[in-house]
C-alpha positions in Angstrom: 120.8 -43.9 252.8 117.7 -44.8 254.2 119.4 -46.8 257.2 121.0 -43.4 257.3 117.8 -41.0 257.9 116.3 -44.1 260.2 119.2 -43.5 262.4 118.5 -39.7 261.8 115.4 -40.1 263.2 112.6 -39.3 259.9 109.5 -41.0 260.3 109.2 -43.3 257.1 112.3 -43.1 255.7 112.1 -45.9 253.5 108.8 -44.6 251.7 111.6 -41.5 250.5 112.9 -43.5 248.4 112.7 -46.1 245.8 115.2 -48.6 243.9 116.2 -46.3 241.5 113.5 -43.6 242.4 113.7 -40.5 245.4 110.1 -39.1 246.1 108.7 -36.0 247.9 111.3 -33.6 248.9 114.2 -35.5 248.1 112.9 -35.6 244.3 112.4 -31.8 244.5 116.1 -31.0 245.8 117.0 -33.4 242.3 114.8 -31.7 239.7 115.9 -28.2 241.5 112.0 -27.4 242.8 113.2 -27.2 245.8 116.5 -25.1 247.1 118.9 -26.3 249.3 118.1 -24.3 252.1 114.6 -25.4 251.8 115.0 -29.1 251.8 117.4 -28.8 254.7 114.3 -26.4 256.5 111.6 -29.4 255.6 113.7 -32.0 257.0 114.6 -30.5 260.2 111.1 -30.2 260.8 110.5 -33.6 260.7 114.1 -34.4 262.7 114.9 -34.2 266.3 115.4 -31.0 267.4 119.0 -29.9 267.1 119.8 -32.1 263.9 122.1 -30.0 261.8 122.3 -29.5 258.4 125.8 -31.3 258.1 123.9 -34.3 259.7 121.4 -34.6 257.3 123.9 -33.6 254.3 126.3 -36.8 255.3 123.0 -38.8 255.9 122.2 -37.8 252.7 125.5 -38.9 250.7 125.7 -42.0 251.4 123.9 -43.1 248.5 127.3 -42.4 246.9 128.4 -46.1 245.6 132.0 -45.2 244.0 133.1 -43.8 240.1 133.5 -47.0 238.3 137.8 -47.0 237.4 136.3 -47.6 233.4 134.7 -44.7 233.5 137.4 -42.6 234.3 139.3 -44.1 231.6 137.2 -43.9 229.2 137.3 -40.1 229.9 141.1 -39.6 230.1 141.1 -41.6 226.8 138.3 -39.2 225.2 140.0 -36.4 226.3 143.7 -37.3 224.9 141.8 -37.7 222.0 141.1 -33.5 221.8 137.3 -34.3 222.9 135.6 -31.4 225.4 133.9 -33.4 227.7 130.7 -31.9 229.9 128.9 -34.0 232.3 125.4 -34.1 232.8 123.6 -35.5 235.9 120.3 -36.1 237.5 122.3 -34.2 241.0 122.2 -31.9 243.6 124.3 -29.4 244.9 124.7 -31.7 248.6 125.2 -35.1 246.5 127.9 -33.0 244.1 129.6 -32.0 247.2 130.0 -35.5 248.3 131.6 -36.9 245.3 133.9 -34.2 245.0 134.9 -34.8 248.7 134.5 -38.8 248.8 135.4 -40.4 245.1 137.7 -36.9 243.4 139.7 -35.8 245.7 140.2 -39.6 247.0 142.0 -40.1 243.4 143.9 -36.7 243.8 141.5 -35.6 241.3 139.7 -32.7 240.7 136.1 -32.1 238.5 137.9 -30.2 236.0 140.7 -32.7 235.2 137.9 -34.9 233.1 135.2 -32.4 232.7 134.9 -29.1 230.9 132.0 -28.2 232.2 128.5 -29.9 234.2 124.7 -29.0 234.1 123.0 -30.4 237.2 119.4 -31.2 237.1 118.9 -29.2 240.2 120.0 -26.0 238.5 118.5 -26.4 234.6 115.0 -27.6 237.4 114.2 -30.4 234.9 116.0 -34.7 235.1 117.3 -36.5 232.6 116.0 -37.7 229.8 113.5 -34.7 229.9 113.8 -32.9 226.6 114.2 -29.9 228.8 117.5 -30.7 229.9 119.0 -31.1 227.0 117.7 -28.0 225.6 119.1 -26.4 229.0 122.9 -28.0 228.4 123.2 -26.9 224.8 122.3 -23.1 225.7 123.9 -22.6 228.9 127.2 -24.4 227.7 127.3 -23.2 224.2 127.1 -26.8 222.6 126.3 -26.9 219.0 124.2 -30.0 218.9 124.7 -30.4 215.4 128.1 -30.9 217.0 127.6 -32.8 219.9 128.0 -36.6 220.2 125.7 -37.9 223.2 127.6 -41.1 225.0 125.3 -43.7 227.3 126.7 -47.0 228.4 125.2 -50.7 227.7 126.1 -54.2 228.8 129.8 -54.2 228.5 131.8 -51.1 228.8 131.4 -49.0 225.8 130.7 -46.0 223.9 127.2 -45.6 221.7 127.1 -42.1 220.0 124.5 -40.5 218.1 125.0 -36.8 216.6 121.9 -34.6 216.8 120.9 -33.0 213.3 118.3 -31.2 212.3 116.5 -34.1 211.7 116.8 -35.7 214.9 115.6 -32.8 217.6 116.8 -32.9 220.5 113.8 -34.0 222.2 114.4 -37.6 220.6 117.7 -37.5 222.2 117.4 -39.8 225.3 114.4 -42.3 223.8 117.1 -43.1 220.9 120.5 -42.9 222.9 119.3 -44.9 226.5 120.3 -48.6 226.4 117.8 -50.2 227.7 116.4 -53.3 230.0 113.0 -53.8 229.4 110.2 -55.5 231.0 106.6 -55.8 228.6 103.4 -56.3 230.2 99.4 -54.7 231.1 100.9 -54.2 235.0 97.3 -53.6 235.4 96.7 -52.9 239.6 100.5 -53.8 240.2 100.2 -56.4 242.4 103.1 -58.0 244.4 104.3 -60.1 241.2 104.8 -57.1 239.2 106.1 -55.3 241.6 109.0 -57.8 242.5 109.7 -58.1 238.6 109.8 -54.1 238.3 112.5 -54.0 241.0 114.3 -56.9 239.5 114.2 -55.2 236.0 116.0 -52.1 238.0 118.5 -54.6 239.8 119.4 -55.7 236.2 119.8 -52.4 234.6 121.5 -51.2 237.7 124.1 -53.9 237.7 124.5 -53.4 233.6 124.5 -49.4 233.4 121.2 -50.1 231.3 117.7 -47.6 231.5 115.0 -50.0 233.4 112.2 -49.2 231.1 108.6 -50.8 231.8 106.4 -51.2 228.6 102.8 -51.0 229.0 99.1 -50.5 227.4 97.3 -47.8 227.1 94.2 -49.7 227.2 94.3 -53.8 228.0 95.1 -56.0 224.6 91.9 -57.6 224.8 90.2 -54.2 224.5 91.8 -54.9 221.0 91.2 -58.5 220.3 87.7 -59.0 221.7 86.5 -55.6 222.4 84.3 -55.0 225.4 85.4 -58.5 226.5 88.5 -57.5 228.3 88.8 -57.7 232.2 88.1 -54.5 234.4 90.5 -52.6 235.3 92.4 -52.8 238.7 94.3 -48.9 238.7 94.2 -45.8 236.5 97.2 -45.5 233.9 98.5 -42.4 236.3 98.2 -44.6 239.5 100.0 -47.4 237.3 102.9 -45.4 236.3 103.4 -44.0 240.0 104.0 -47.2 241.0 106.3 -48.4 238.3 108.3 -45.6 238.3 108.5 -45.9 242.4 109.5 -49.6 242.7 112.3 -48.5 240.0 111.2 -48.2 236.2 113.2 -45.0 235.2 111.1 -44.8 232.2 107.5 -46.0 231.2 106.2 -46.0 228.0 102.4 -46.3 227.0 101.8 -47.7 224.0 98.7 -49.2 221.5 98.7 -52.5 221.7 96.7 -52.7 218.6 99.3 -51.3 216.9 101.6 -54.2 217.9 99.1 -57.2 218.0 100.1 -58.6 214.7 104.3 -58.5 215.0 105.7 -61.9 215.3 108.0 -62.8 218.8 110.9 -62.2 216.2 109.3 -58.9 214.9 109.2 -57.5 218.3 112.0 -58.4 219.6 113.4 -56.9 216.3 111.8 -54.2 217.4 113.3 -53.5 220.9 116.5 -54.2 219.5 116.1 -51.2 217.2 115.2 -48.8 220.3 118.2 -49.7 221.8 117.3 -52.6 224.2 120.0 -54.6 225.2 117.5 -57.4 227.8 114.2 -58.3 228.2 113.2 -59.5 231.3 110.2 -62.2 230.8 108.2 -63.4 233.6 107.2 -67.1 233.9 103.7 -67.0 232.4 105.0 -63.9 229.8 104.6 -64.7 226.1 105.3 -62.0 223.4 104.0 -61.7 219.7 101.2 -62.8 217.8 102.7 -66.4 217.8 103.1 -66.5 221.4 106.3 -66.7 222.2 107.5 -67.9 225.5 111.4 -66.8 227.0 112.7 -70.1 225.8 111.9 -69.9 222.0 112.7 -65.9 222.2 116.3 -66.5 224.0 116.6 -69.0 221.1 116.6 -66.3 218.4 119.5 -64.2 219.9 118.5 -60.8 218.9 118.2 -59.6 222.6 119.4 -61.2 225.9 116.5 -62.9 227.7 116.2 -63.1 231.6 113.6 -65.4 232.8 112.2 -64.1 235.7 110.7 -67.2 238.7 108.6 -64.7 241.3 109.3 -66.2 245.1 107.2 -68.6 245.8 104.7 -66.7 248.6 103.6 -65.0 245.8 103.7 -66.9 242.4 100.2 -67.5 243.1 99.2 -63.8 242.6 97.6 -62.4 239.3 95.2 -59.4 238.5 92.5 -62.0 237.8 92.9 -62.8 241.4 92.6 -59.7 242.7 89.5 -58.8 240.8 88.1 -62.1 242.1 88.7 -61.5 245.4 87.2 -57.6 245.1 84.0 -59.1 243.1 84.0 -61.1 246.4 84.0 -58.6 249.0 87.2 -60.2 250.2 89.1 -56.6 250.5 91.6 -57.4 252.7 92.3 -60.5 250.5 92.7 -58.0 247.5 94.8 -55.6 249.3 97.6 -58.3 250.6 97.6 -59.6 247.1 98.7 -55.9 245.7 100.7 -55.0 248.7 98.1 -51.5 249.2 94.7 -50.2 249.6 92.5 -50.7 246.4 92.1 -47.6 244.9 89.0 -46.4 243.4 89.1 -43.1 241.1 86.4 -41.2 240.2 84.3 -37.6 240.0 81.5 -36.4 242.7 78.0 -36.3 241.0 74.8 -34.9 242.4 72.7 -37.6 243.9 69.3 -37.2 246.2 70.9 -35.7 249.1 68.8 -38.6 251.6 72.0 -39.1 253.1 72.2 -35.9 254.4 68.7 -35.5 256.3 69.6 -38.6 258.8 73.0 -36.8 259.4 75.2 -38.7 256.9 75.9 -36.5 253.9 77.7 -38.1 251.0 79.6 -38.0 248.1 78.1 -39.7 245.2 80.7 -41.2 242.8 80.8 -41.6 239.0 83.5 -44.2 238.3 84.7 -45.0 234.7 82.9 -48.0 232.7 85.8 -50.4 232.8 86.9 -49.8 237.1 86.6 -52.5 238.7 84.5 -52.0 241.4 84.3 -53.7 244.9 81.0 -55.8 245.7 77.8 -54.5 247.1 78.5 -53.8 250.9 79.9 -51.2 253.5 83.9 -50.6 253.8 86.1 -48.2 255.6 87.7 -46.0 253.5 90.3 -43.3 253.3 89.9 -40.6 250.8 91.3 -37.7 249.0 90.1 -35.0 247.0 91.4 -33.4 243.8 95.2 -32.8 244.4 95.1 -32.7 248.0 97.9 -34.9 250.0 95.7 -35.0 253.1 93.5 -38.2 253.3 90.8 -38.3 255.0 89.0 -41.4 257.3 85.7 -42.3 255.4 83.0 -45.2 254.7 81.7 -46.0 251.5 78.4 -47.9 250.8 78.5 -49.8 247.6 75.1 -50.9 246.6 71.3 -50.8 245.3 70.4 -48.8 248.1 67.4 -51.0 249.0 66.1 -49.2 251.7 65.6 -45.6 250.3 65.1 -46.8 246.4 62.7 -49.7 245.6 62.6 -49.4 241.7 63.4 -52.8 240.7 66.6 -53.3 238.8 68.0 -50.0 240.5 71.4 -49.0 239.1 74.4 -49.7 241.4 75.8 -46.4 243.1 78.6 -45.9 245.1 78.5 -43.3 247.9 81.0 -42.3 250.8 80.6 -40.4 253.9 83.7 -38.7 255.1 84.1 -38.1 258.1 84.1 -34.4 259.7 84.1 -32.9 256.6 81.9 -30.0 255.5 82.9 -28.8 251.4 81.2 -28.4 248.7 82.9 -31.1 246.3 80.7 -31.6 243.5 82.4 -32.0 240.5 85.9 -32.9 242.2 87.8 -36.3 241.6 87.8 -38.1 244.7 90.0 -41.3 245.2 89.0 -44.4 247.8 91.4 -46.3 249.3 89.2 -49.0 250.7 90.7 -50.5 253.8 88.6 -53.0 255.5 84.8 -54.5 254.7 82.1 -53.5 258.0 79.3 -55.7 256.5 77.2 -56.4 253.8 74.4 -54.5 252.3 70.8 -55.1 253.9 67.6 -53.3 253.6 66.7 -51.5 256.9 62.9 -51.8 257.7 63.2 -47.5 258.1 65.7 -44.7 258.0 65.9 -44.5 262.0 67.0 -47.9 261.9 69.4 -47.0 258.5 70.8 -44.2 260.9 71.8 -45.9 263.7 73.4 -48.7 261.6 75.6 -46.1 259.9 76.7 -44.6 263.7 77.8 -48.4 264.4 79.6 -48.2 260.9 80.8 -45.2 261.4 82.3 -46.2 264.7 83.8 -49.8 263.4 85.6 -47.7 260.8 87.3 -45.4 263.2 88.0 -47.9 265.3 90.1 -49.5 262.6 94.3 -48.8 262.7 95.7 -46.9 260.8 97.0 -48.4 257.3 99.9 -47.2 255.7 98.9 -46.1 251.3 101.3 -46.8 249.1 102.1 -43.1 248.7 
């Protein structure tokens, strides 16, 4: 598909879409934000001119991989069996269209010859597993759920059920039903090694009709075991799950790790095994339970299926405590190869002096949570954005004791970033930094003429920098 819209001629094709994932405008036509006729608008503005809609639609279709011939018989079987069968899928109207031209009417078959009725997510405007979905399917199809017998797939080819009572809402539906391949871990910063286990853990669940689910912590174990010990952090939890669920976790959960400190390796694989997960994918330095089990001993208990995952070997040597070495360093570009992106740094515009602005470089003063991770003292390019905005904009950030303007000893560290032809009033707005490249260190300037110019040369080395691609 992506080969497809390359040949097409959209710019970035490949950031559209994920292993299991679809982003921007192609996750709008799927959740039913956007209509047809809008996404086919969007993308022939980014098209050569005179691409047609048919173009895009075929372009569009080829992520269409086959219907599995077990599926299909499972179906007919159901239905000699007097079942009603309805089909529910994360779809669109252009994808349906596809699969009734490419895979049904291949067989001689038509939708209604297995199916008594469908719910898209493009038309109930919410995707699978949402609770709204389901709430959608049982009122515009007349389903009783009380009635109703939910079927999801798992390693072999087979048929899990669970009825829905009044004691199991609806909303509980998908986390109980979805057979699962899991992958456990803090993910913190997702660097390249987490990211090449994440779209391995998809691989797997892809090849096994399994959910790829990513488990995670709220808050980093050691918070738990040694609190105010534990490492800072190298991304937000939202900035975290963005990325997991792009490289190809369909499902994330956060969870307390307190709450799970003291299970066993056999408790919490017990555990998993009662949610409904079929694998765990273990990486090679990954040990679960309070007894520190590694994959061997937990393959050796047979309660799920263990996959021991070896990383490639140009980047086994990457871990979080690397990276946060590297940025206590200065050594950006060092950090940013390691995760594969920018760092990102989160955090809220807060009144400062306002010196900046009387030698003609106003900036933002920024408030970062306790436990960020923050770059060391020195003078970086920087691309930013503010609140919800998409737009970026080219910056430079100054990470320091500001010893040239504030002489107090043991002055607090501040963090401060002028962006570039920008004029707003942004105080009290979270601002994220994407910090690209380091100019130079921090020095003390022997006046504020001198502390000018030196920010025009900064100013200048920054722009002069190429453009980096974020990790959108």
């Amino acid at each position: 598909c992506v080969e497809a819209f390359a040949r097409l001629g959209l710019p970035d094709a490949e950031s559209y879409f994920g292993l299991y994932a679809q982003s921007g405008i192609f996750m709008g036509i799927e959740d039913g934000s956007v209509s047809v006729d809008e996404f086919h608008s969007h993308l022939r503005e980014k098209l050569p001119h005179g691409t047609g809609d048919s173009e895009i639609d075929q372009a569009f279709q080829k992520f269409i991989t086959g219907i599995p011939t077990h599926r299909l018989q499972t179906l007919e079987r159901l239905r000699s069996q007097g079942y009603r069968l309805y089909l529910l899928s994360n779809t669109n109207p252009i994808m349906w269209h596809g699969i009734l031209a490419s895979e049904f009417a291949k067989l001689g078959k038509r939708r209604e010859d297995y199916f008594d009725g469908m719910v898209t997510s493009f038309e109930a405007k919410a995707a699978k597993p949402d609770a709204q979905i389901f709430h959608y399917t049982c009122r515009s199809l007349g389903i009783v759920p009380e009635e109703t017998l939910f079927f999801v797939g798992c390693r072999r080819p087979r048929i899990q059920y669970r009825p829905c009572s009044s004691r199991h809402r609806i909303h509980r539906l998908p986390a109980m039903n979805a057979a699962k391949a899991v992958a456990v871990g803090m993910f913190d910063g997702m660097h390249l090694g987490h990211r090449h286990m994440i779209r391995r853990l998809a691989e797997i669940a892809g090849q096994r009709n399994l959910q790829a689910t990513a488990i995670t912590f709220a808050e980093h174990p050691l918070a738990a075991i040694t609190p105010g010990h534990e490492p800072k952090r190298l991304s937000t939890n939202a900035l975290r799950q963005a990325i997991l669920k792009a490289e190809g976790a369909r499902e994330v959960v956060e969870t307390d790790f307190a709450s799970l400190r003291h299970l066993t390796g056999r408790e919490f694989l017990q555990h998993l095994a009662d949610d409904g997960v079929c694998c765990l994918l273990m990486g090679f330095n990954n040990h679960i339970g309070s007894d520190r089990l590694d994959a061997a001993g937990a393959a050796a208990l047979g309660i799920v299926e263990i996959i021991h995952d070896t990383p490639p070997c140009d980047i086994a040597h990457i871990s979080s405590t690397a990276v946060r070495s590297a940025l206590g360093n200065g050594e950006i570009e060092a950090a940013n190869a390691m995760l594969g992106r920018p760092y990102r740094l989160t955090g809220t515009v807060v009144h400062g002096k306002r010196l900046g602005r009387t030698i003609g470089f106003p900036t933002a003063n920024i408030a970062t949570g306790p436990h960020m991770a923050i770059p060391a003292p020195g003078v970086y390019a920087v691309d930013v954005r503010i609140g919800n905005e998409s737009i970026w904009h080219s910056a430079m950030a100054n990470i320091g004791h500001r010893p040239t303007v504030d002489t107090t000893p043991g002055a607090p560290l501040s963090i401060e970033i002028n962006i570039f032809d920008f004029d707003a009033d942004i105080y009290g707005s979270t601002i994220e930094a994407a910090f690209l490249s380091r100019l130079r260190s921090e020095h003390t300037f022997p006046d504020l003429d001198s502390l000018a110019r030196a920010l025009d040369a900064d100013r200048r080395a920054a722009l002069s920098l190429p453009k980096t691609k974020l990790y959108e």
